[in-house]
C-alpha positions as CSV (number, residue, x, y, z in Angstrom):
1,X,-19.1,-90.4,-79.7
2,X,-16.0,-90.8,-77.2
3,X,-16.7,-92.7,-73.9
4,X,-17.0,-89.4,-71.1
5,X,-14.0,-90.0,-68.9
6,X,-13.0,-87.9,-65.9
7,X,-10.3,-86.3,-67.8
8,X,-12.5,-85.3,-70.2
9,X,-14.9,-83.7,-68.5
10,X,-12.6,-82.1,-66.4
11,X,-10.5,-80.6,-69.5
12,X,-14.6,-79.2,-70.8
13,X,-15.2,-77.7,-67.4
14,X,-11.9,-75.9,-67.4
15,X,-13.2,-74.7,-71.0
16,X,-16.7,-74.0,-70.2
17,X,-15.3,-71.9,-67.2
18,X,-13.0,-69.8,-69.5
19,X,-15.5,-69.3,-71.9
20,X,-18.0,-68.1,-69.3
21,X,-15.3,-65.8,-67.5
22,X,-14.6,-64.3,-70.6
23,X,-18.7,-62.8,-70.6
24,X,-18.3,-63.0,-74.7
25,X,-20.9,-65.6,-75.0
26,X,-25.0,-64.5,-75.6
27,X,-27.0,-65.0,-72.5
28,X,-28.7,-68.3,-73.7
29,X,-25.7,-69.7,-74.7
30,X,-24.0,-68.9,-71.5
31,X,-27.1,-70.6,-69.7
32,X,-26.7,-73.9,-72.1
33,X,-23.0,-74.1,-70.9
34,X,-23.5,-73.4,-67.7
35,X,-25.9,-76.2,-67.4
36,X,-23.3,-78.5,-69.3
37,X,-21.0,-77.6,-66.7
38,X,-23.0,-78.3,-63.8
39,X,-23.8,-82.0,-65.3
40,X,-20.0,-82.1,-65.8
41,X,-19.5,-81.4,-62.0
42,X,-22.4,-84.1,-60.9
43,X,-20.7,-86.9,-62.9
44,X,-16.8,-86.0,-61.8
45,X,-18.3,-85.8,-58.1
46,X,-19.8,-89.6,-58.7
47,X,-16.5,-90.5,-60.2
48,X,-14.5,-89.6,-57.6
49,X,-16.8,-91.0,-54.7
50,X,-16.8,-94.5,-56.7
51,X,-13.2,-94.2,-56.7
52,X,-12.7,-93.1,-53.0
53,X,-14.7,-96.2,-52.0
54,X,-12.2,-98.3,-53.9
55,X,-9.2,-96.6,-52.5
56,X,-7.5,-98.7,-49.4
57,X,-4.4,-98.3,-47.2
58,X,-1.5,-100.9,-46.5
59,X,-1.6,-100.9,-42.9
60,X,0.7,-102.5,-40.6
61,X,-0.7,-104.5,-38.1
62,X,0.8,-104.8,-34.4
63,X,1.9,-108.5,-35.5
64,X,4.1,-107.1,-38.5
65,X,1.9,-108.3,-41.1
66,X,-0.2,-105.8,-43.3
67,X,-3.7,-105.8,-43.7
68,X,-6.1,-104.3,-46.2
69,X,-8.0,-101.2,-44.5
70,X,-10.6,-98.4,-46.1
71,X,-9.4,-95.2,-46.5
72,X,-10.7,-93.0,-44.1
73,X,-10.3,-89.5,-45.3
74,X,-11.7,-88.0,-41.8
75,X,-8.9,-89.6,-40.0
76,X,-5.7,-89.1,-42.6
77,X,-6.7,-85.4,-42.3
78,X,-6.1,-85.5,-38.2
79,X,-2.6,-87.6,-38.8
């Protein structure tokens, strides 16, 4: 079995969603996908959160030198 990447789940979400919108699919099935899809959505969200925390900003410093800084989401939003 492949190694689950974000990609890939992201690509069977946007599957399990059309199949689901489409209403073709018997009531436990739907229920057995839907469930898929919600373990889908709990490992993208830990992905991107691991991510997130890795993610930092070049920032220039009053001195003219840059310095490694976190990325705060909160306060690129306000910019």
């Amino acid at each position: 079995m492949a190694q689950k990447t974000f990609e890939t789940s992201m690509k069977r979400l946007e599957e399990i969603v059309h199949d689901l919108e489409k209403g073709d699919l018997p009531l436990d099935e739907s229920l057995k996908v839907f469930e898929e899809g919600m373990n889908l959505i709990k490992f993208c969200s830990k992905k991107l959160e691991e991510v997130e925390q890795k993610v930092t900003m070049l920032v220039k410093e009053s001195d003219g030198k840059y310095a490694h800084q976190p990325f705060d989401m909160e306060r690129n939003e306000e910019d």
